[in-house]
DSSP file (Angstrom, degrees, kcal/mol; ACC not computed):
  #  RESIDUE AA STRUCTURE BP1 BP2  ACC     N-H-->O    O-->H-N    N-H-->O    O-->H-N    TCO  KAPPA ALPHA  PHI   PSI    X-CA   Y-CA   Z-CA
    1    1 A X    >>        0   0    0      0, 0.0     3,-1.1     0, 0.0     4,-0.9   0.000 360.0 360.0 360.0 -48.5   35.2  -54.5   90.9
    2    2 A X  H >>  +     0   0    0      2,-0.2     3,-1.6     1,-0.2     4,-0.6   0.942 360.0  57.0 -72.2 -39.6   35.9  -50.7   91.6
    3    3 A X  H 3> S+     0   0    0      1,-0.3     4,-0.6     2,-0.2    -1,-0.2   0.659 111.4  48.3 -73.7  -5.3   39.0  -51.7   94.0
    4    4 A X  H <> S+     0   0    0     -3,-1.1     4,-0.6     1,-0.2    -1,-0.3   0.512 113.1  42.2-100.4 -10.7   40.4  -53.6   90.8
    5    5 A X  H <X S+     0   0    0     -3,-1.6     4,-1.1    -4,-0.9    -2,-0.2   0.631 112.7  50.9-104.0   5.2   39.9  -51.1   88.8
    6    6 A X  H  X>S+     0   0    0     -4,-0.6     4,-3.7     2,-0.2     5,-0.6   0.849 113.7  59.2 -82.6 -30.1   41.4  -48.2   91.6
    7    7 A X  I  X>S+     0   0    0     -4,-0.6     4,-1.7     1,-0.3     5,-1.0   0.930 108.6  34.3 -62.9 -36.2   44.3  -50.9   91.6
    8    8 A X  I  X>S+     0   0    0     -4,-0.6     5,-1.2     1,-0.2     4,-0.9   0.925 118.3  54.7 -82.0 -25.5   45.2  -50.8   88.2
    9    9 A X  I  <5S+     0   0    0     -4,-1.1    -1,-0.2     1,-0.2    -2,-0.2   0.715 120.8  30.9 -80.5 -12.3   44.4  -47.0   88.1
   10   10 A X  I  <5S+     0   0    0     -4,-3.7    -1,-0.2    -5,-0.1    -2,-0.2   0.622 140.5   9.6-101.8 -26.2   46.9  -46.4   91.3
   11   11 A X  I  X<S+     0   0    0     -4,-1.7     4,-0.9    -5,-0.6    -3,-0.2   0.744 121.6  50.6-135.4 -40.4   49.5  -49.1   90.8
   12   12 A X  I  X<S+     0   0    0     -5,-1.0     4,-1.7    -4,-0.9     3,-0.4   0.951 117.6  38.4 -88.3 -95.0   49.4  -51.1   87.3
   13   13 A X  H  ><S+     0   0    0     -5,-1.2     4,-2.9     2,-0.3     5,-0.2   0.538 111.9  55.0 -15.7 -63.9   49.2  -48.1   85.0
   14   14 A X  H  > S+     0   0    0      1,-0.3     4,-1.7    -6,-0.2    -1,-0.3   0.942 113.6  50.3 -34.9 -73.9   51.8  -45.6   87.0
   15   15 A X  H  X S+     0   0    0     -4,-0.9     4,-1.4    -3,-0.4    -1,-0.3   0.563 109.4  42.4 -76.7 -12.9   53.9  -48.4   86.6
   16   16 A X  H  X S+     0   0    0     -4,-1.7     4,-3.5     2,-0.2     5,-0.4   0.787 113.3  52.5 -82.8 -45.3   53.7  -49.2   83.0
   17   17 A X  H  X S+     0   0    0     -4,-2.9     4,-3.2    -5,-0.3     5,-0.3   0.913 108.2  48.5 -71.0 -19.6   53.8  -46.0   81.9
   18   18 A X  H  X S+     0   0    0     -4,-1.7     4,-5.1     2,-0.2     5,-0.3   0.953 112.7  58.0 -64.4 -52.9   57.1  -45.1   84.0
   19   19 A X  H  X S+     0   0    0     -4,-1.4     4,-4.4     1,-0.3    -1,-0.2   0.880 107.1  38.5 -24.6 -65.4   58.1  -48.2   82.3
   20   20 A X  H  X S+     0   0    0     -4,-3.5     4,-2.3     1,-0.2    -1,-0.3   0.856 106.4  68.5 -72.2 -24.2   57.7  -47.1   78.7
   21   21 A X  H  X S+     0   0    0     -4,-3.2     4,-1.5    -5,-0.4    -1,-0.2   0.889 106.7  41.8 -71.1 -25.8   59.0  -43.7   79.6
   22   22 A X  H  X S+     0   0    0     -4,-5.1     4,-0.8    -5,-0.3     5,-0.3   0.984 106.6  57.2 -74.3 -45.4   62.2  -45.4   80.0
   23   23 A X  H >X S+     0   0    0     -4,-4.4     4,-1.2    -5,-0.3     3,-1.1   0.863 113.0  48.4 -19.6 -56.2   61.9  -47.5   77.2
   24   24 A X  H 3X S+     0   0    0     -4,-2.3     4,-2.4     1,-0.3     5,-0.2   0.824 109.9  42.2 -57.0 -60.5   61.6  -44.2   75.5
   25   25 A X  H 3< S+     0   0    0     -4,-1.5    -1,-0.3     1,-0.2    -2,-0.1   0.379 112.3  56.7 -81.4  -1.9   64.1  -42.4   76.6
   26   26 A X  H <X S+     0   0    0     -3,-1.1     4,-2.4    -4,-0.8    -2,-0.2   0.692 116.9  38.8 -98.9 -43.4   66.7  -45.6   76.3
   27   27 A X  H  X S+     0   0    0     -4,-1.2     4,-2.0    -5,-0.3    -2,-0.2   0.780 117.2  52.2 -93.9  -5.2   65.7  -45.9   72.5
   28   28 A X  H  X S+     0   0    0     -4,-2.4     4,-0.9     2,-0.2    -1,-0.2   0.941 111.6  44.5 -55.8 -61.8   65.8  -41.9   72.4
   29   29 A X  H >> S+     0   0    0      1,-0.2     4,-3.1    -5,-0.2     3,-1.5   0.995 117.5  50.4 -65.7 -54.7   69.5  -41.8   74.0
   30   30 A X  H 3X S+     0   0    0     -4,-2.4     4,-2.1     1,-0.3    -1,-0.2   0.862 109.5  44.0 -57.7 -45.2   70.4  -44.8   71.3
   31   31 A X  H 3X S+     0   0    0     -4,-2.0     4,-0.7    -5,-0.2    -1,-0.3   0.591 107.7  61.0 -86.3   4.1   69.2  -43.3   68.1
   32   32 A X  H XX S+     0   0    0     -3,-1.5     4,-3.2    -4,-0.9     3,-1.5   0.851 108.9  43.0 -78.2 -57.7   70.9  -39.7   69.2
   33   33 A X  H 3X S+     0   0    0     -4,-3.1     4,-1.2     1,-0.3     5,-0.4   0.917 119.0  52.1 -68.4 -20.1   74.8  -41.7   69.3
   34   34 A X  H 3X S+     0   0    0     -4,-2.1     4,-1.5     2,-0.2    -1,-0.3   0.899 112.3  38.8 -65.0 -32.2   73.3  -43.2   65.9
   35   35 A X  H <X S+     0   0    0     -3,-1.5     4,-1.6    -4,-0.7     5,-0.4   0.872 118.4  47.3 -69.8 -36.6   72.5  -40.0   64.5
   36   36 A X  H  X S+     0   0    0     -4,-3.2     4,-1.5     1,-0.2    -1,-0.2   0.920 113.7  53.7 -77.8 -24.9   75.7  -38.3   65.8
   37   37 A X  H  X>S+     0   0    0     -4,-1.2     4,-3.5    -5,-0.3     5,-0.8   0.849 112.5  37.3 -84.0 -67.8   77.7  -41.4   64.4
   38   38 A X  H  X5S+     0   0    0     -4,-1.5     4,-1.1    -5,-0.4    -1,-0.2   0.871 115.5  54.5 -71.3  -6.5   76.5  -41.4   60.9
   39   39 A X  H  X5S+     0   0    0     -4,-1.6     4,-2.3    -5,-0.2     5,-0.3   0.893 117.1  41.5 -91.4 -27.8   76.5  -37.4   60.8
   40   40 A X  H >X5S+     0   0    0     -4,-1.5     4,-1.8    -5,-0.4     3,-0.6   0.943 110.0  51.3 -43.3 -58.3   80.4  -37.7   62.0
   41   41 A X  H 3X5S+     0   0    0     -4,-3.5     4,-3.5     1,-0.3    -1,-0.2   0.885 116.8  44.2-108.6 -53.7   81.1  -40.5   59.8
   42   42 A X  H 3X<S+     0   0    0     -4,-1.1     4,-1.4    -5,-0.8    -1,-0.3   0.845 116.1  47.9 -77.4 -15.5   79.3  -37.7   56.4
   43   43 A X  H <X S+     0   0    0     -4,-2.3     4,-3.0    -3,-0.6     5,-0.3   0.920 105.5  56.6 -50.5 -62.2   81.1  -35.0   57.5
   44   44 A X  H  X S+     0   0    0     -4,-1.8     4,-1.9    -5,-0.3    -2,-0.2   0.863 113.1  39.4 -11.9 -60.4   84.0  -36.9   57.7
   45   45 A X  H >X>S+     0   0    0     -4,-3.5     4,-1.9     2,-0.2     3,-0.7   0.961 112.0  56.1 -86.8 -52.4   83.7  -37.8   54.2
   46   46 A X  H 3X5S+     0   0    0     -4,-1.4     4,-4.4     1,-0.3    -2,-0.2   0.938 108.3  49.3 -32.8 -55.0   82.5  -34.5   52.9
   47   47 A X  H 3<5S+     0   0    0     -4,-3.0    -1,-0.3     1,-0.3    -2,-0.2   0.836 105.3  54.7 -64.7 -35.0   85.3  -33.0   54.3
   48   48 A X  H XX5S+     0   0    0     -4,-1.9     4,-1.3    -3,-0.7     3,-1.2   0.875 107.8  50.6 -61.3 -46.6   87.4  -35.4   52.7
   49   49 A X  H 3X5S+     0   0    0     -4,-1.9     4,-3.6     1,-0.3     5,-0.2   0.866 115.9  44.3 -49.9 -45.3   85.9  -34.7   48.9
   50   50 A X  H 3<<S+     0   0    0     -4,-4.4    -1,-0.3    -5,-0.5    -2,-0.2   0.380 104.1  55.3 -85.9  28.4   86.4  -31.1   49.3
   51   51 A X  H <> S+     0   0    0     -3,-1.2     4,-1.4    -5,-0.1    -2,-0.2   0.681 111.3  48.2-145.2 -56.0   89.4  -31.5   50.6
   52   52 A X  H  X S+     0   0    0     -4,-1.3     4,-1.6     1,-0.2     5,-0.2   0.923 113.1  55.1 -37.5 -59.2   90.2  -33.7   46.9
   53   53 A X  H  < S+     0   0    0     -4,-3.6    -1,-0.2     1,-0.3    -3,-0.1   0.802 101.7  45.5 -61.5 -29.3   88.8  -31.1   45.2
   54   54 A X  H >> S+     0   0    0      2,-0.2     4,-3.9    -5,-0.2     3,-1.3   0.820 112.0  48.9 -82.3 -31.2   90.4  -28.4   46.1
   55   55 A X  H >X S+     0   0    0     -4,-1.4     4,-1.7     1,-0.3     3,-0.6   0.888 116.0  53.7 -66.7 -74.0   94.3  -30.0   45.8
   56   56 A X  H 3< S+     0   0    0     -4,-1.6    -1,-0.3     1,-0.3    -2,-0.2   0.496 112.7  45.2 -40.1 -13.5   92.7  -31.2   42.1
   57   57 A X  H X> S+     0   0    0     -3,-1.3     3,-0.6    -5,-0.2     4,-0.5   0.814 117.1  36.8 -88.2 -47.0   91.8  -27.5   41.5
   58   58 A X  H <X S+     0   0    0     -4,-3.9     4,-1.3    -3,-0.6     5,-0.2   0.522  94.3  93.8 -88.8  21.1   95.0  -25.7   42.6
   59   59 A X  H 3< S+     0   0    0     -4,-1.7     4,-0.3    -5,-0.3    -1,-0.2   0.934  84.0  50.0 -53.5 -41.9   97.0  -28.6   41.0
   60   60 A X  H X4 S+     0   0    0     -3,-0.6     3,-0.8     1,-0.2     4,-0.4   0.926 116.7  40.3 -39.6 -55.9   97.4  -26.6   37.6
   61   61 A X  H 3< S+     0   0    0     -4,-0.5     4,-0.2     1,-0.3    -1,-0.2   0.551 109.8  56.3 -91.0   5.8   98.5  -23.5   39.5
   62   62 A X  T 3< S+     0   0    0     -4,-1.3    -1,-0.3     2,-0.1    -2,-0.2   0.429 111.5  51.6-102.3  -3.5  101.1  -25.5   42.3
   63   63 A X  S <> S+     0   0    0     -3,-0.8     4,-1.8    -4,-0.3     5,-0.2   0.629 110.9  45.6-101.7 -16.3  102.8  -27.0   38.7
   64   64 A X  H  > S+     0   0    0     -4,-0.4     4,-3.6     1,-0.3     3,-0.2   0.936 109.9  53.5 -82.5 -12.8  103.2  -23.4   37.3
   65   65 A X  H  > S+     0   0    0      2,-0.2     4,-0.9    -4,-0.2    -1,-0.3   0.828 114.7  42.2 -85.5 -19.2  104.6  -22.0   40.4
   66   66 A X  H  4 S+     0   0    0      2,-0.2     4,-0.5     1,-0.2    -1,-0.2   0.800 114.9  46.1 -93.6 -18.9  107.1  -24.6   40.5
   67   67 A X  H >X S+     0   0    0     -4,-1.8     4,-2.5    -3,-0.2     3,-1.2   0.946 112.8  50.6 -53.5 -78.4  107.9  -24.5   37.3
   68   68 A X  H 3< S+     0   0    0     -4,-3.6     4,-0.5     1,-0.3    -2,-0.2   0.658 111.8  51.1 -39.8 -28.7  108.0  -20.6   37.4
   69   69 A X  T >X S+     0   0    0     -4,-0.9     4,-1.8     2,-0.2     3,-0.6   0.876 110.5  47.0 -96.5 -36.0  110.4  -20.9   40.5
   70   70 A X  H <> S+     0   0    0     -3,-1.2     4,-6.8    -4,-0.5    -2,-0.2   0.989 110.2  52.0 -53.4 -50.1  112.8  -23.5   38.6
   71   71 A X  H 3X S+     0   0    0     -4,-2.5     4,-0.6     1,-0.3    -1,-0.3   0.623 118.5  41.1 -82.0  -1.3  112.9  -21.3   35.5
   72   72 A X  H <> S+     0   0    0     -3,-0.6     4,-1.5    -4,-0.5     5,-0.4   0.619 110.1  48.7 -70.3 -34.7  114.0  -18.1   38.1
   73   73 A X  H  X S+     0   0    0     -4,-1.8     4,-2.4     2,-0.2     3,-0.4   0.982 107.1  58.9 -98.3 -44.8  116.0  -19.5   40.1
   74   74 A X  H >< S+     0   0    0     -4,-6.8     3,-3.7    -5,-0.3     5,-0.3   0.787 119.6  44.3 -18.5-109.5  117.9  -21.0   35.8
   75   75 A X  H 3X S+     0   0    0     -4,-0.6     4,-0.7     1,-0.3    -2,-0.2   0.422 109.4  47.9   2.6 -45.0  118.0  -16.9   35.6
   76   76 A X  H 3X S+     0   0    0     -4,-1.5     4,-0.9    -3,-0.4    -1,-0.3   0.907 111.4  48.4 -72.5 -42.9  119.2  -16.2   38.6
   77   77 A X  H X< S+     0   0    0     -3,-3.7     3,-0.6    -4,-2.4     4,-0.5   0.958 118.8  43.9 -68.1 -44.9  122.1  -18.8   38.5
   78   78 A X  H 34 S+     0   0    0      1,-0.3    -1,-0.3     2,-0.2    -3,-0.2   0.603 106.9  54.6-106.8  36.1  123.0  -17.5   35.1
   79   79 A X  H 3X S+     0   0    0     -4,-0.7     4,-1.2    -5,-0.3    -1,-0.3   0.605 109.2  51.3 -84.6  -6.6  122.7  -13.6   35.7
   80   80 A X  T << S+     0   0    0     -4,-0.9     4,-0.4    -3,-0.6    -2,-0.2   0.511 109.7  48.0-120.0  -3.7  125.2  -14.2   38.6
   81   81 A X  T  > S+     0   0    0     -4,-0.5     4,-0.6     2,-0.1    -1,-0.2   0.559 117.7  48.4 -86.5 -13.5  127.8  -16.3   35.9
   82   82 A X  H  > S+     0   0    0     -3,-0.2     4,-2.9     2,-0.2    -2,-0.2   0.846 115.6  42.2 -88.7 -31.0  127.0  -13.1   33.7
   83   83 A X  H  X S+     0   0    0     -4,-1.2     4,-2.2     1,-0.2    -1,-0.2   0.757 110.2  49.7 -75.9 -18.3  127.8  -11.1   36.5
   84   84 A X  H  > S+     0   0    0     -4,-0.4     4,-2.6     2,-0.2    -1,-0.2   0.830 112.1  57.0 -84.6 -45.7  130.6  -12.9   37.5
   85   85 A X  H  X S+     0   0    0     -4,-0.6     4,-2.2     2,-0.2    -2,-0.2   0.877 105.6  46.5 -15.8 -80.1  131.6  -12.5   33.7
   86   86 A X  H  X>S+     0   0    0     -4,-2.9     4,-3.4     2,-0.2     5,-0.5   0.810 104.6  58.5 -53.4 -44.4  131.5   -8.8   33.6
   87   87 A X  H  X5S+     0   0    0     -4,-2.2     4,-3.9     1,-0.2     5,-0.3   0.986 114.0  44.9 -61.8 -39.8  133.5   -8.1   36.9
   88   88 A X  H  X5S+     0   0    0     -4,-2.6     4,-2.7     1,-0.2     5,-0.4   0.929 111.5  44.5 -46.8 -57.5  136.2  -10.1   35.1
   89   89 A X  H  X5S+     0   0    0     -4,-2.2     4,-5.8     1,-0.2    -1,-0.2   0.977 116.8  54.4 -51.2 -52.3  136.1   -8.6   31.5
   90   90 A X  H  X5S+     0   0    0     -4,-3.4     4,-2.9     2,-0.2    -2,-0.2   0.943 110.4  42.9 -75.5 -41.3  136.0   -5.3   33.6
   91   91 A X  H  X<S+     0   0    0     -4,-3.9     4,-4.7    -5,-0.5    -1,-0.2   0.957 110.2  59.4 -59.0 -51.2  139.2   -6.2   35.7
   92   92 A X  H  < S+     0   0    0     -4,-2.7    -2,-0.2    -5,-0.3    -1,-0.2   0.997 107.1  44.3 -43.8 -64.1  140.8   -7.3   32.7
   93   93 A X  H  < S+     0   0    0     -4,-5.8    -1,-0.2    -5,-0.4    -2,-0.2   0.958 107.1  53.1 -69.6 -30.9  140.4   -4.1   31.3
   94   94 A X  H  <        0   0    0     -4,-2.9    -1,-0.2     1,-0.2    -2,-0.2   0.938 360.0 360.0 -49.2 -48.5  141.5   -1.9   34.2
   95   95 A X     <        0   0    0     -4,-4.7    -1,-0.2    -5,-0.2    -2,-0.1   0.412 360.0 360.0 -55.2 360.0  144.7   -4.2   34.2
């Protein structure tokens, strides 16, 4: 009886426990590439909502500036027909 129980305590045991520390360390390594997976996968999408939000925030202020640049660049085109204007009237008069 004691050399069956040295057996199990020397040989059976050792080997069951190595066992389940692999188990362990197999279902360890597998729910880390799940974990890293699904935290990719919600970062991913977070980044993608704020990433919505923010164009939907400065959308207001990308419509005035473009606006604002149309209605300069109207201004520009006709100070330089006014100017173009003046040099004439002013030649005109010299002549």
């Amino acid at each position: 009886m004691a050399s069956v129980i040295a057996t199990l305590g020397l040989l059976v045991i050792p080997a069951r426990r190595r066992k389940a520390k692999r188990e362990m360390q197999m279902k360890v390594s597998e729910l880390r590439q799940r974990l890293g997976a699904a935290l990719r996968i919600e970062f991913e999408r977070a980044q993608e909502q704020s990433g919505t939000r923010i164009a939907h925030a400065v959308d207001p202020f990308s419509r005035f500036v473009r606006a604002e640049r149309a209605r300069w660049q109207e201004a520009r085109t006709r100070l330089s027909a006014l100017r173009e204007q003046a040099a004439a009237f002013r030649h005109d008069l010299a002549a």
